[in-house]
N, C-alpha and C positions, 0 to 999 in steps of 0.2 A: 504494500500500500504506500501512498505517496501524499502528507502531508503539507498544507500549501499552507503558509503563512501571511499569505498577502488578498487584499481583495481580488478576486479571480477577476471581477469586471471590468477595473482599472489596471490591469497586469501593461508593462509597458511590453514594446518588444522582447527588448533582450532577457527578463525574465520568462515570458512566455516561450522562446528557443529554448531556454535553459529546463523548464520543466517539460518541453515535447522534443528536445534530442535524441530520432532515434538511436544513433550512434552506442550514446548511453545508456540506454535503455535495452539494446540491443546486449550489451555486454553485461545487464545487471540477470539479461533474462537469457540466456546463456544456456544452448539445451546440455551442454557437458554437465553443467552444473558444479563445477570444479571450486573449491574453497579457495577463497584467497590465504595468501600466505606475506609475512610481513620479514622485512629485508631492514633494519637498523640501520643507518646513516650520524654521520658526525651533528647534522643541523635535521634529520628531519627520520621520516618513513620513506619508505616504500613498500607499496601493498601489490602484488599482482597475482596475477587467474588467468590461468591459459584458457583459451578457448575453443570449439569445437571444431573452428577452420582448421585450427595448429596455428594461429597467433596469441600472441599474448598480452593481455591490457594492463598496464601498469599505471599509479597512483604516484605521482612523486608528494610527499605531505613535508612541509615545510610547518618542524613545531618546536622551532628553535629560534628565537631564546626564551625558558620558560621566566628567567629572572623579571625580580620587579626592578620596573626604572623611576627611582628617584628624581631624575633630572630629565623635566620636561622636554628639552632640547635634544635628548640624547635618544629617548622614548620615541619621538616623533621621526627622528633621524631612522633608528629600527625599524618604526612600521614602515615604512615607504623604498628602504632596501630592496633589490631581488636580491637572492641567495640563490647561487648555483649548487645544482644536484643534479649528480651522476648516474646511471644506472651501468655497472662493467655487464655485459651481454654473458661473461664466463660464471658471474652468479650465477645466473638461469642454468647454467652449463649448454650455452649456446654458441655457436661458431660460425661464421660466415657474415654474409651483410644482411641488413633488414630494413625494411620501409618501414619509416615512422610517423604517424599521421595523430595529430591532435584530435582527439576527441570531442571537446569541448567549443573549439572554432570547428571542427569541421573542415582540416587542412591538412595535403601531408605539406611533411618537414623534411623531408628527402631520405636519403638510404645511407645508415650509416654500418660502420664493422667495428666492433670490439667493443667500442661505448656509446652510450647517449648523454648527455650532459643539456641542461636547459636549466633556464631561470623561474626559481620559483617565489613568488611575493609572499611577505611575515606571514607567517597563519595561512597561507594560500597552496593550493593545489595544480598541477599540472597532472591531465589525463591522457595518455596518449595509448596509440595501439602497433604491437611489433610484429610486422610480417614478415617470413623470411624472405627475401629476394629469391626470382629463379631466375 
């Protein structure tokens, strides 16, 4: 089920994409049905779930820093940071190159080998999907 927190009538666009993404929705509803699994990062997560094509969708979770900031200047400097986060492809125990397509815009990112690296904003998420290249 999918709980909507905003007036459904006045939904502007880009919330409305964001609650009708099949993309997303597509990977939530996944006939493999496969658990996700969580990968530990210096500044964040990563969650992913292979999926029944043989791609796999991965969560980059940016939940770092959890410190309180005293100094408003310094606070406001964090929130508004990107933090880059990696994904090494040899985690997965994967090899070769692979198409990497955002989820969330709805874009590929092009085909990368051995890692993925992107920026991810304080508290914010990048969702993206790993095909293998043929």
């Amino acid at each position: 089920p999918l709980l909507i927190g905003c007036d459904m009538a006045n939904m502007d666009a880009f919330t409305l994409n964001l609650l009708t993404n099949d993309e997303v929705i597509a990977v939530d509803q996944d006939p493999l049905v496969f658990p996700s699994k969580k990968i530990l990062k210096e500044n964040g997560q990563l969650w992913y779930k292979y999926l029944e094509d043989g791609s796999i969708a991965v969560g980059f979770f940016n939940a770092d820093p959890y410190s309180i900031l005293w100094d408003q200047n310094e606070g406001e400097k964090v929130q508004r940071a990107k933090y880059k986060m990696s994904l090494l492809f040899s985690d997965l125990n994967l090899k070769g190159k692979f198409k990497v397509r955002d989820l969330w815009r709805q874009k590929d990112l092009g085909v990368f080998e051995n890692e993925f690296t992107t920026e991810v904003a304080y508290h914010g998420v990048t969702f993206v999907k790993i095909t293998p290249e043929k």
